[in-house]
C-alpha positions in Angstrom: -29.8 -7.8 36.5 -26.8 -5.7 34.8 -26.6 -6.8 31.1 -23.2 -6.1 29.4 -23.5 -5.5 25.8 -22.6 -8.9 23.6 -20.2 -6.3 21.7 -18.0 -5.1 24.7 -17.9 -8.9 25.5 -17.0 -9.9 22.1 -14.2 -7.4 21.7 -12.8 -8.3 24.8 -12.5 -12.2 24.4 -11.2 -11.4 20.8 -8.2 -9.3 21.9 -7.3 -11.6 25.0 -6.9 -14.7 22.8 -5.9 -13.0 19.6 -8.2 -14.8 17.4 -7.5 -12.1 14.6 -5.2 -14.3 12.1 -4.4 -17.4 13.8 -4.5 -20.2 11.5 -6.9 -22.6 12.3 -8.8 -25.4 10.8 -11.3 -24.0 8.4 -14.7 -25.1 10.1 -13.5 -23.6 13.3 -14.7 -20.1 13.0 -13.4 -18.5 15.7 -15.1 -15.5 17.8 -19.3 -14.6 17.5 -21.2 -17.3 15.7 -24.2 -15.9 16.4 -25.5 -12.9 18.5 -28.3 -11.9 20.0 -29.7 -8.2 20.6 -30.3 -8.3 24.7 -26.6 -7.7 25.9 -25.5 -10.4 28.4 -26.1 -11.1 31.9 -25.1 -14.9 32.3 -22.5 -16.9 30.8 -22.9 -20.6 30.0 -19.6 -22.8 29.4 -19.6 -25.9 27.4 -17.2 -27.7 25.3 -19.4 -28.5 22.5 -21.6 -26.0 20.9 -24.5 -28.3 20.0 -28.4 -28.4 20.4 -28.4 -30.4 24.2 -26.3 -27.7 25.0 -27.7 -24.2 23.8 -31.1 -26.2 25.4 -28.9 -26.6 28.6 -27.6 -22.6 28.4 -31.6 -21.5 27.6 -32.7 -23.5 30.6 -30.7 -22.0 33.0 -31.2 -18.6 31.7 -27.9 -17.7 29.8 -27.8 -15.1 27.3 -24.2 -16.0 25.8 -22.5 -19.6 25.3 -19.0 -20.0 25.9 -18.3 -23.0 23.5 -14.5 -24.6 22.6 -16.3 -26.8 19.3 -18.2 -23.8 17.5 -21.8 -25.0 15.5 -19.9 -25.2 12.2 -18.0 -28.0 12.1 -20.3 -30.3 9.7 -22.9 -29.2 7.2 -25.4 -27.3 9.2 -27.9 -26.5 6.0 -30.5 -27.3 5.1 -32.0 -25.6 8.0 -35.1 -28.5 8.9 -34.9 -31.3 11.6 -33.0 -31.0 14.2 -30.8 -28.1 12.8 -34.2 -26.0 13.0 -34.4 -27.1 16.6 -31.1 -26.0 16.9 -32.0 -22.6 15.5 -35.5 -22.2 17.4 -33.4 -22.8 20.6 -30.7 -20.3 19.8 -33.6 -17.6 19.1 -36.3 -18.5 21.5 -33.7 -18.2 24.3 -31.8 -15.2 23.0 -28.9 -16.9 23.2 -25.0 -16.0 21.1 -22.8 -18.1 20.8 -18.6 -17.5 20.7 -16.7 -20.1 19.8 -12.8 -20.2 20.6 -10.8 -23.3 19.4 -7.4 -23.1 19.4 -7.2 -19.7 20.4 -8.2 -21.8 23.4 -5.9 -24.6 23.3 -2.5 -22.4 23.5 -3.8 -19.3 25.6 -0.8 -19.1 28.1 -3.4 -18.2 31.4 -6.8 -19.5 30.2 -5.7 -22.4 27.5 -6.4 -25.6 28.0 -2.9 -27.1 27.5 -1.5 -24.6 30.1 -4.7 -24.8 32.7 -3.9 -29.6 32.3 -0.5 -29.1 33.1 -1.1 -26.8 36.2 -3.6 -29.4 37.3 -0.8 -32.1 36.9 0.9 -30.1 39.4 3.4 -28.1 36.9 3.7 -24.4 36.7 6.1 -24.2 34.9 6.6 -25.4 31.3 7.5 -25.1 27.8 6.3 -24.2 24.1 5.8 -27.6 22.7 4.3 -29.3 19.5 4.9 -26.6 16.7 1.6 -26.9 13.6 0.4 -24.2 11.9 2.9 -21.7 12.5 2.8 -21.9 16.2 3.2 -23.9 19.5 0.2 -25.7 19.8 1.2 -27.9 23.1 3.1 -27.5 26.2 6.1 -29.7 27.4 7.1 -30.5 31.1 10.4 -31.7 32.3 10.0 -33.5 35.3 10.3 -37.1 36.7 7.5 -39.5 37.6 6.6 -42.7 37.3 4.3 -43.7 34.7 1.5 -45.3 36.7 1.6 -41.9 39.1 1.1 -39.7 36.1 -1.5 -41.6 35.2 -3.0 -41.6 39.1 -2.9 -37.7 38.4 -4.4 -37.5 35.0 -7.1 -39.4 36.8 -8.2 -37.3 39.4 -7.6 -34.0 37.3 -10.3 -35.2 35.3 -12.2 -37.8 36.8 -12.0 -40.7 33.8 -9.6 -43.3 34.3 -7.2 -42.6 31.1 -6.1 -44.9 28.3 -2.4 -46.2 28.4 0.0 -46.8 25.9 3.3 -48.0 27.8 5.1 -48.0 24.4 8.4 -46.7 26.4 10.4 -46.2 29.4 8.4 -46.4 33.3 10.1 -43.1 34.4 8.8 -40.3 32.3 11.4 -37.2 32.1 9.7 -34.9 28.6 6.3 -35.0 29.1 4.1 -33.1 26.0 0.7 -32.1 26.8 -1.9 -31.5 23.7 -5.2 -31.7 24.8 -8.1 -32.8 22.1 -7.5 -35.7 19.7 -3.5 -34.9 19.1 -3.1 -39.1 18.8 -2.7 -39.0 15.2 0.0 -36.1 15.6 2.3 -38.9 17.6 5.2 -38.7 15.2 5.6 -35.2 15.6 5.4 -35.5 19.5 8.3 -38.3 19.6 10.4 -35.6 17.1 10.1 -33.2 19.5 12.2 -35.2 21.9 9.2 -36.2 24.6 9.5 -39.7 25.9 5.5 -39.0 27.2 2.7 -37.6 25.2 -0.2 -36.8 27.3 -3.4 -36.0 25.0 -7.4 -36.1 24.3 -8.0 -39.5 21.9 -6.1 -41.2 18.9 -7.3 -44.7 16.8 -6.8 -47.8 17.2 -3.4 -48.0 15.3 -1.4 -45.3 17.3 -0.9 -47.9 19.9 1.5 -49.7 17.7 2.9 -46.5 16.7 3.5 -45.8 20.2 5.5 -49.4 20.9 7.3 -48.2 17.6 8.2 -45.0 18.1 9.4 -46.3 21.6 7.3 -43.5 24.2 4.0 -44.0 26.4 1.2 -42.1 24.9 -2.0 -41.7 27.9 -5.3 -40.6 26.4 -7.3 -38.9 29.0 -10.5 -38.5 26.5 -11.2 -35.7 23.9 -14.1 -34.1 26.2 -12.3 -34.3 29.8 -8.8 -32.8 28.4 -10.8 -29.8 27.3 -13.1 -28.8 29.9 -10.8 -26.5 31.7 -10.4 -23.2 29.1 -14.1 -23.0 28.6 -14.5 -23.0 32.2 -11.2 -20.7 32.9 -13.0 -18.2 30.3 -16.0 -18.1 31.9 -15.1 -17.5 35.0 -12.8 -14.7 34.3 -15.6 -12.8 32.3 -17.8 -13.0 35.1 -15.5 -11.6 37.8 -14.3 -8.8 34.8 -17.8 -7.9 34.3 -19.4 -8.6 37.1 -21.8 -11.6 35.5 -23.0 -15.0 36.1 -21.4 -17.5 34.6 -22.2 -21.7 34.9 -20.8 -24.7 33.1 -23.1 -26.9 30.4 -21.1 -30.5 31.3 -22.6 -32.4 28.3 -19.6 -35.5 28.2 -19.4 -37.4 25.6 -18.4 -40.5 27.7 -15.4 -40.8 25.1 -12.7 -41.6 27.4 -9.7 -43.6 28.5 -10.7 -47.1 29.2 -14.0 -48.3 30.8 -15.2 -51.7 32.5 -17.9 -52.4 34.4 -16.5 -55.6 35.7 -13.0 -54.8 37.0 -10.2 -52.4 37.6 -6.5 -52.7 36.0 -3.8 -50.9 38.5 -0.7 -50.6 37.5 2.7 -51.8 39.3 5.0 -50.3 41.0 8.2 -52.2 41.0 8.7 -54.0 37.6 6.4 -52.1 35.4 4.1 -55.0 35.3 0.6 -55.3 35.1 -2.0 -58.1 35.5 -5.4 -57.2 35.3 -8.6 -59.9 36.0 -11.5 -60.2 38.2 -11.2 -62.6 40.4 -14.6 -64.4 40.4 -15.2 -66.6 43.7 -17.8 -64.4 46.2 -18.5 -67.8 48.7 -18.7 -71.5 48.1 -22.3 -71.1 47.9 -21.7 -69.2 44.7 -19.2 -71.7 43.5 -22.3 -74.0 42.9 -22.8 -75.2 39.9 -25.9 -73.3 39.7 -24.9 -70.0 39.7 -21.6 -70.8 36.9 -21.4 -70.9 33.7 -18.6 -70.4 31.5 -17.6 -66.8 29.8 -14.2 -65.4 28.4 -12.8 -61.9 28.4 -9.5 -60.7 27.7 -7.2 -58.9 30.2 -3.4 -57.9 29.3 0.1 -58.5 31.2 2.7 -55.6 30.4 6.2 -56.4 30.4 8.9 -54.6 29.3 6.3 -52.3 27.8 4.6 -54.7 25.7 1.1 -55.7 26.3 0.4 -59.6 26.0 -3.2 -60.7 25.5 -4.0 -63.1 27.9 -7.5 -65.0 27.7 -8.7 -65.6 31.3 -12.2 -67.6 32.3 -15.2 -65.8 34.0 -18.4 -66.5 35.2 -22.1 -65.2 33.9 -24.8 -65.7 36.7 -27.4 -68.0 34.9 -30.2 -66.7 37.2 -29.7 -62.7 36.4 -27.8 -63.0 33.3 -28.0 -58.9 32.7 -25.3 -56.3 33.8 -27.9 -54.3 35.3 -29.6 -57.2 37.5 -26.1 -58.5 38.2 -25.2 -55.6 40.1 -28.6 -54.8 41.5 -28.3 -57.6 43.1 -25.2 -56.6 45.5 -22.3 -58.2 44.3 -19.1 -56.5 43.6 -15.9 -58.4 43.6 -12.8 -57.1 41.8 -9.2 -58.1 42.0 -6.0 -56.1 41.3 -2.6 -57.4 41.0 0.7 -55.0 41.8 4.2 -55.0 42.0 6.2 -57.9 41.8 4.0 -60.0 39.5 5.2 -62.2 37.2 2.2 -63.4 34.9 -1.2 -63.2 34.6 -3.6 -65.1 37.0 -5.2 -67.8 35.4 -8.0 -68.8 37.1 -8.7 -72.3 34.9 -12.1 -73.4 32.9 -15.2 -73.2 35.3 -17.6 -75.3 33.7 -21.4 -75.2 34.2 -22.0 -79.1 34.6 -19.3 -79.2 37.5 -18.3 -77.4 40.5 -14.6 -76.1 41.7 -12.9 -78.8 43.9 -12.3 -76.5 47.2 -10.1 -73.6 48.1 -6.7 -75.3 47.1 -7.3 -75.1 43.4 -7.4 -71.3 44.0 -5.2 -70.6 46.3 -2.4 -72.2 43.7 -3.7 -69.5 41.1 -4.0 -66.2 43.5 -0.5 -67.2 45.5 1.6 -65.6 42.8 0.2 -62.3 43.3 0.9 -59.3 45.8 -2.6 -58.2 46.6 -5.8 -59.3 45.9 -8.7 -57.0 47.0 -12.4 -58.6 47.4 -15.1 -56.1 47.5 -18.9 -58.5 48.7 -21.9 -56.7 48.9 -23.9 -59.5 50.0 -28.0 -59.5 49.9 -28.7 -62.9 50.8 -32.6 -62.5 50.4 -32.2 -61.6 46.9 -29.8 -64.2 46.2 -32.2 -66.7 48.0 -28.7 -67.9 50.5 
């Protein structure tokens, strides 16, 4: 197969995203991290430049990695443990590494921030989010609902996003900086955005967000910044007439996460109540499949997020998440529009059994829609 030498490769990606004097983070070490002496023949994208990933690229057969992260952002010396692994992998497959970080992030065709908001559905934006001399981020003006930008942040990257509904429903300045941009809030709401769309942030920029008065939805560090790598990749194959294939290595870092049920969010007063709603059959309302369990769910209104207690059940005779689903039952509820508090479902006590249907049909009348999913397998469940 035609091998293009790492050189011509290297001086091309270094001119197309300027990496000459940009000012980035120290540890970022932009351009050829390491090199190898075969030329290249096959691409390999990945977000992070780590060992699973170079073992990834080297399994597949790739002669360059395409990474976002470079290998130097912690201490990689002494060269022992797994940073010898690391090194043996990098050698033994004859594999270089380039690493573009933000070089990546603000690239007008092939950056991240450009490539998220094109798969929002918006061409056209502007330079948004100024750091380090330059426009890091790119800002939208538009008008959508908050719970249908979050419906398209979902399927752009396939994680179900973290919300902070700290402001208005209707979202009209909409910044977009992928990667973990959460701590940079202040400088977002400055800049006049009533939405900030970005990668991760802590715990404390939720009340930062309620403060500052705008929604902040955190679509994961990893999924925000897939799409340059992979932009990059593709384009060097087609320019040089390569392979190229993507090393998807998530970190599973994302938006928000339950096994157990789905929160959707309203349509008409920008309410939410989330629970599961836990009755399958009156069979399984016997007292020998309840016991008593607590989790928390959350009511929005007027953007502020209530913590509501609600009881749930454990099944005593597969106690495990694992066995509890192997077992075929799925049941989830979701609340919409229109709601006005959370459904409380009442204390379901192991030594007694639920009294009928009309105890919970008072608690599931106050809702819009309710959605139960059964799976039954009556042979395993012994009905």
């Amino acid at each position: 197969m035609r091998k293009i030498p790492l050189g011509v490769i290297v001086q091309y990606c270094d001119r197309l995203l300027k990496v000459e004097g940009l000012d980035d983070w120290p540890a970022a070490h932009n351009g050829l991290q390491v090199e190898n002496r075969a030329g290249v023949s096959h691409v390999a994208a990945a977000v992070d430049g780590s060992l699973a990933t170079a073992r990834m690229a080297g399994e597949i057969g790739a002669d360059l990695l395409l990474v976002h992260h470079g290998l130097f952002w912690s201490a990689k010396h002494p060269w022992v443990g797994r940073q010898f692994d690391l090194v043996e992998t990098l050698v033994g497959s004859g594999l270089a590494v380039y690493s573009a970080h933000l070089p990546l992030d603000i690239h007008p065709v092939y950056g991240n921030n450009a490539l998220l908001a094109k798969a929002l559905g918006w061409r056209r934006h502007e330079p948004f989010f100024f750091d380090r001399g330059r426009n890091l981020g790119v800002r939208v003006r538009s008008r959508i609902r908050l719970e249908h930008l979050v419906d398209r942040l979902s399927a752009a990257l396939g994680v179900e996003p973290t919300v902070l509904p700290g402001g208005h429903p209707v979202c009209r300045q909409i910044g977009i900086v992928t990667g973990g941009a959460g701590t940079e809030m202040n400088r977002a709401a400055a800049e006049g955005v009533d939405t900030f769309v970005t990668g991760e942030g802590p715990h404390w920029t939720y009340a930062l967000a309620e403060e500052l008065g705008i929604n902040v939805i955190y679509g994961g560090h990893y999924a925000t910044e897939t799409f340059g790598v992979k932009a990059l990749a593709k384009h060097l194959a087609e320019k040089f007439a390569i392979k190229w294939s993507f090393a998807d290595h998530p970190t599973g870092l994302w938006g928000r996460s339950d096994w157990f049920f789905r929160s959707v969010w309203s349509v008409g007063s920008f309410q939410l109540s989330v629970a599961a709603f836990l009755v399958a059959t009156t069979k399984l309302l016997n007292q020998r499949y309840l016991s008593t369990g607590r989790f928390s769910a959350h009511s929005i209104s007027r953007g502020t997020w209530r913590s509501v207690q609600l009881t749930a059940f454990t099944t005593q005779p597969f106690c495990s998440r694992k066995n509890f689903i192997s077992k075929g039952l799925v049941i989830t509820m979701a609340s919409s529009s229109g709601v006005n508090g959370s459904l409380m479902m009442g204390a379901m006590r192991s030594n007694r059994t639920v009294s009928g249907w009309r105890l919970i049909w008072r608690r599931i009348r106050r809702i819009r829609w309710v959605f139960l999913y059964l799976l039954p397998m009556p042979r395993i469940l012994g009905w």
